[in-house]
N, C-alpha and C positions, 0 to 999 in steps of 0.2 A: 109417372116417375117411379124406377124402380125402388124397393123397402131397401133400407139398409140395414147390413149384415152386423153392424155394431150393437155391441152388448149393450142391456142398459144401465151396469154400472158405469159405462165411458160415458155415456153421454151427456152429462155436466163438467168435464176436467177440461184444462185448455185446451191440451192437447194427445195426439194417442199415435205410439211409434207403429208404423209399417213393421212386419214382419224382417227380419234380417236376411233371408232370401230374395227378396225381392228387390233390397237397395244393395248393390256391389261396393262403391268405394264413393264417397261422399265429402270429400275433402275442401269442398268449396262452401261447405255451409259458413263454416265460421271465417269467409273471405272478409267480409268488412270488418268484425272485430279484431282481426287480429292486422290487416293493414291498417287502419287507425292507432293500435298497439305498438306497431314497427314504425311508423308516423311519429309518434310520439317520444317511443325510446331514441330513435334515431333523427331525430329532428331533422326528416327529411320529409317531403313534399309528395303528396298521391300522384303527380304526374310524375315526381324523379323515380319514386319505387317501380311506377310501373315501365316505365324508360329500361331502370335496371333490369327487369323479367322481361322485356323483348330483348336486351342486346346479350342475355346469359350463354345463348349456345352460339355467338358469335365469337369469331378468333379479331375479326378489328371490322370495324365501318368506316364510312361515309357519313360524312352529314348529307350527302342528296340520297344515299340509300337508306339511312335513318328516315330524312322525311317522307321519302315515296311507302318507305313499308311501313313506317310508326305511325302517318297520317298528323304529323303536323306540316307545317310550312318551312320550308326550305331559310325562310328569312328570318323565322323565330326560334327554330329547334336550334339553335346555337346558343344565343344569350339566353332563351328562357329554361332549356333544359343542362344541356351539355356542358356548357362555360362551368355554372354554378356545381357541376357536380363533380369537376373537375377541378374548382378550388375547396371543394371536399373531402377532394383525394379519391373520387368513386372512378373516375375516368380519367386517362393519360394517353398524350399520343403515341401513338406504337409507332408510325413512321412520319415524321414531320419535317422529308426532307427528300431530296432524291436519293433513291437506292441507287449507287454505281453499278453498272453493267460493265461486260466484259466484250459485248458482242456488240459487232458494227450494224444489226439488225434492229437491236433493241433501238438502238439510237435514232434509226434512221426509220420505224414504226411505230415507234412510241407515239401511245395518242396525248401524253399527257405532258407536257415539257415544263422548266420551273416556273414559269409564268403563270399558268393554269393548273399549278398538282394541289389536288385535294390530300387534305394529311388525312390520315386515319387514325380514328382514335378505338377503344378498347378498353375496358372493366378492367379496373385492380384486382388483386386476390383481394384487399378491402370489402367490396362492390359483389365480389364472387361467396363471400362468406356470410355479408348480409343475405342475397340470395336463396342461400341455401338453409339460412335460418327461418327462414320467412317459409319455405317450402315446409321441413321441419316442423314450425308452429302448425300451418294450417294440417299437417298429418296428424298433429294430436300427438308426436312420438315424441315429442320434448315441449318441454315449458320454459326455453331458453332464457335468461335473464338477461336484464339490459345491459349497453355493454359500459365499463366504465369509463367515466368520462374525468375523473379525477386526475389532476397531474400530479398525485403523491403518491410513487410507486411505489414507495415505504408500505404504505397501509395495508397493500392489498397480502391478503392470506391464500394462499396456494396449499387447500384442503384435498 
């Protein structure tokens, strides 16, 4: 085994940082504490937060394209994730209905008819701004604070 090149004042401390060359962007170190943190502030669930971080660069889903990409089941990703986060106000249906068309084609190729139309649901700006706080913490670039949850708008101070 090769000698190692550590000094030996290091070699009793817990720990000793890599040079900063060598690591580029490292943003993932503090992924548990700060989903735990967002967990907490926002009394939401490690499955729902991570729900929210795959549907962020979507404009609307599916719950069967939800399940085939997110990797739950088609029978559960409804009531266990989506329902609940949607009487949270994290998700709404964008179309939960037939779009009318204008063309005799549409009608007459459509694979999807009212009997059989999947609604598509979609992130609130809610859902989109926890997101991006979450993104935010684990950059280290803000120490966002929790958000408030008080119903007396009186109190709050706009510094």
């Amino acid at each position: 085994m090769p000698k190692s090149s550590v000094s030996k004042k290091k070699l009793f401390r817990e720990f000793s940082r890599l040079n900063q060359r060598y690591v580029n962007k490292n943003y993932l170190k503090n992924l548990r504490k700060e989903t735990l943190k967002m967990q907490e502030d926002y009394e939401i669930f490690n499955k729902e937060l991570m729900f929210m971080l795959w549907a962020y660069d979507l404009e609307f889903f599916t719950l069967k394209h939800a399940s085939d990409s997110f990797g739950y089941a088609l029978n559960k990703i409804g009531e266990r994730v989506v329902y609940p986060l949607a009487k949270e106000g994290y998700i709404y249906k964008h179309f939960d209905k037939l779009t009318p068309s204008t063309t005799r084609e549409d009608h007459l190729f459509r694979e999807e008819t009212k009997h059989n139309y999947r609604v598509r649901y979609a992130l609130t700006q809610k859902a989109r701004m926890l997101v991006q706080t979450f993104y935010r913490r684990l950059e280290g670039s803000v120490n966002a604070p929790a958000p408030d949850t008080s119903s007396d708008s009186s109190s709050t101070s706009y510094v």
